[in-house]
C-alpha positions in Angstrom: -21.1 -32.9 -3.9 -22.2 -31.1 -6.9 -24.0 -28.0 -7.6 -27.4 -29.0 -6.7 -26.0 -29.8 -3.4 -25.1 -25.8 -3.1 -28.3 -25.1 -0.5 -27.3 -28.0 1.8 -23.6 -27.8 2.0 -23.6 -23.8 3.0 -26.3 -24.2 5.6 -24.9 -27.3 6.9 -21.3 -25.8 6.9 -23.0 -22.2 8.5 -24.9 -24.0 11.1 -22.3 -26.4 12.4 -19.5 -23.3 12.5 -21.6 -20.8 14.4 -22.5 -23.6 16.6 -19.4 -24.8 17.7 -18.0 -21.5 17.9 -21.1 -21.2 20.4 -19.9 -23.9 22.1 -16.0 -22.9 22.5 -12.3 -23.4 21.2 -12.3 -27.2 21.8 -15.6 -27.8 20.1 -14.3 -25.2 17.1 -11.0 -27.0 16.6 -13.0 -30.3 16.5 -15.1 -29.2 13.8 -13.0 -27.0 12.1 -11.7 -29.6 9.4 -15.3 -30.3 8.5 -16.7 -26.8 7.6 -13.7 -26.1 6.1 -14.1 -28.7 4.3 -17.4 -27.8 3.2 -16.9 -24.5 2.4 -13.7 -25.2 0.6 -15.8 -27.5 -1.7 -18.3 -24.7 -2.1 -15.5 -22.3 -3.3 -15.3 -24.5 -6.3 -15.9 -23.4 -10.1 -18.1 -26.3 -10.2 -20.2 -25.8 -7.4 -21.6 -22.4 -6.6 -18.8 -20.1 -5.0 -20.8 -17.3 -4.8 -24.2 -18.7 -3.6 -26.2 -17.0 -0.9 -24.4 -13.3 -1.7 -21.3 -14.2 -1.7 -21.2 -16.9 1.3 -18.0 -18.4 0.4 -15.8 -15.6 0.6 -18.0 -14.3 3.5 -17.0 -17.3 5.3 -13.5 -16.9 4.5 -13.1 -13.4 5.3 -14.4 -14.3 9.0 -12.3 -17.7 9.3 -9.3 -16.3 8.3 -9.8 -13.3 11.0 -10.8 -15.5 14.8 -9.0 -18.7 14.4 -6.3 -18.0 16.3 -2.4 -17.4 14.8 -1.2 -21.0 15.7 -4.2 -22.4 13.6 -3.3 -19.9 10.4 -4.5 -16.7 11.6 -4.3 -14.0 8.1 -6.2 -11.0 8.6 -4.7 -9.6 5.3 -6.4 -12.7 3.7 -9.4 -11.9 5.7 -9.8 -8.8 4.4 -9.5 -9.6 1.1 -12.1 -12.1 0.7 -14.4 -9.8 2.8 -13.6 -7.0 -0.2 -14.5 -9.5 -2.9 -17.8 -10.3 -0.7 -19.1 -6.8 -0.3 -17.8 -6.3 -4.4 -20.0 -8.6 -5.2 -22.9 -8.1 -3.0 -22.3 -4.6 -1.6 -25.6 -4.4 -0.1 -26.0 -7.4 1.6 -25.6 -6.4 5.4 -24.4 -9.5 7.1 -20.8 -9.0 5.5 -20.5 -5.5 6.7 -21.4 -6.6 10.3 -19.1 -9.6 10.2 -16.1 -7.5 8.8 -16.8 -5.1 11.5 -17.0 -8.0 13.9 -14.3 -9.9 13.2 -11.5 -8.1 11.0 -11.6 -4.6 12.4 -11.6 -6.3 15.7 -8.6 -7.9 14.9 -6.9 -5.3 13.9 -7.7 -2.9 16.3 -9.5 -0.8 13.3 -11.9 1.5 15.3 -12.5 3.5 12.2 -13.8 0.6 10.0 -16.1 -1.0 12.5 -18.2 2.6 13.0 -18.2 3.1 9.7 -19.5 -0.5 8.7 -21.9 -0.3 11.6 -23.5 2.8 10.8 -23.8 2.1 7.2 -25.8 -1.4 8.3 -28.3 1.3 10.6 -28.8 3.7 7.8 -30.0 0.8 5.3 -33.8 -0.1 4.5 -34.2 -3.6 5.6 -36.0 -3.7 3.0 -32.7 -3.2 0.8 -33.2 -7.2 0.0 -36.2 -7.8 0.1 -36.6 -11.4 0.0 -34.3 -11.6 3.0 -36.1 -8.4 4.6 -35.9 -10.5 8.4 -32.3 -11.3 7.9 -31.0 -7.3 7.4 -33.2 -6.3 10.7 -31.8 -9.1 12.7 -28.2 -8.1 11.1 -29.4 -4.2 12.1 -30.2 -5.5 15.9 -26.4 -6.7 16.2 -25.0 -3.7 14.5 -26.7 -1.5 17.2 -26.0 -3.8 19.8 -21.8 -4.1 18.6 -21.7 0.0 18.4 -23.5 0.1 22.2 -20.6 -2.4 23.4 -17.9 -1.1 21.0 -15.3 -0.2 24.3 -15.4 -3.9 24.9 -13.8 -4.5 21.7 -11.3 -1.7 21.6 -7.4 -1.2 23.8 -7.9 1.9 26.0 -11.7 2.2 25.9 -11.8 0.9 29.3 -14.6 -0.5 30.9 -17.9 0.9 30.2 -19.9 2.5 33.4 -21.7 -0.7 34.9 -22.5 -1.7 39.1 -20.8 -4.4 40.5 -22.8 -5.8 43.7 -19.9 -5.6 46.8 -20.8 -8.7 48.1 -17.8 -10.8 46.5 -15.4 -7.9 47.3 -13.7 -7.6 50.7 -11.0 -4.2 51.9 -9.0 -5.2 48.8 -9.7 -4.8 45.2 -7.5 -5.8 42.7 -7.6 -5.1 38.9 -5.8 -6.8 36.2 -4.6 -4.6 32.9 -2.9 -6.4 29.8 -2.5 -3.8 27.3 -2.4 -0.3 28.9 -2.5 1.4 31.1 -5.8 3.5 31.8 -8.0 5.5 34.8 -10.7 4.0 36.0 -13.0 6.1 37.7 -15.1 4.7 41.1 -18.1 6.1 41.7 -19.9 5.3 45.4 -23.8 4.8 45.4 -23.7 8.1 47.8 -22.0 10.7 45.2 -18.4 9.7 46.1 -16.0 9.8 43.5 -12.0 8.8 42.9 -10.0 8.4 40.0 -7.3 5.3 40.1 -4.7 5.2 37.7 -4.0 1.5 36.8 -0.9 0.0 35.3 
């Protein structure tokens, strides 16, 4: 590839990643090599490391946070390619969504993914504006990631939801891997009871 190539090798590399993260660890580890690949050439002084705001180390920063430890896991690594991303194109939303998404996450860092989130709201999508769609559909996740944010944090618990009691017979049993919390049940008639789970 060389430079002129820039366009085609990020979107091919962006596409095929998202997708096969889409479609699951099996598909992801199958086509891992090959983005990698892509975005590794990318990275090159030759090519264009830091087209489409940064891309490269956008993609980096995000790689290096969800493949899992056994496939080379660095969320230090992570994080610094996401800080030369938003150093270089501080207002371009999608990094501060996908550092919120994926490193803070990862590192249980409750702090950084509000404050990244509510930056991304408080912008005028107009803050690029030849990519003016792009930063409102990166503003619709941002909202929609704060809304769900106990699903991404240890003792948040489960956000207040109604299960329908058909599957569920006299016993109900409730599985906790990292702590553990009170749930609170709450009966369609006013009923109320507090279980503490371990």
């Amino acid at each position: 590839f060389v430079k002129d190539d820039a366009t085609c090798v990020y979107w091919y590399a962006s596409a095929l990643g998202k997708w096969a993260k889409l479609s699951g660890l099996p598909t992801t580890l199958k086509n891992l090599p090959t983005v990698k690949g892509f975005m590794t050439r990318l990275s090159a002084t030759d090519m264009d490391p830091t087209f489409y705001y940064d891309g490269p180390d956008r993609y980096w920063g995000a790689y290096y946070a969800v493949i899992p430890s056994f496939a080379g896991q660095d969320l230090a690594k992570s994080k610094e390619y996401f800080d030369k991303a938003l150093a270089a194109y501080p207002n371009f939303l999608g990094t501060h969504v996908l550092l919120a998404e994926n490193w803070a996450v990862k590192t249980q860092n409750k702090d950084v993914f509000t404050k990244e989130l509510n930056w991304v709201l408080a912008q005028d999508p107009n803050i690029i504006p030849e990519i003016r769609p792009e930063a409102e559909a990166e503003q619709r996740k941002a909202k929609r990631l704060l809304d769900t944010i106990n699903d991404y944090f240890a003792g948040n618990g489960i956000p207040a939801h109604f299960d329908t009691h058909s599957p569920f017979e006299e016993v109900f049993v409730s599985v906790s891997l990292l702590s553990g919390i009170v749930m609170d049940f709450r009966r369609y008639d006013g009923e109320e009871r507090s279980v503490y789970l371990r």
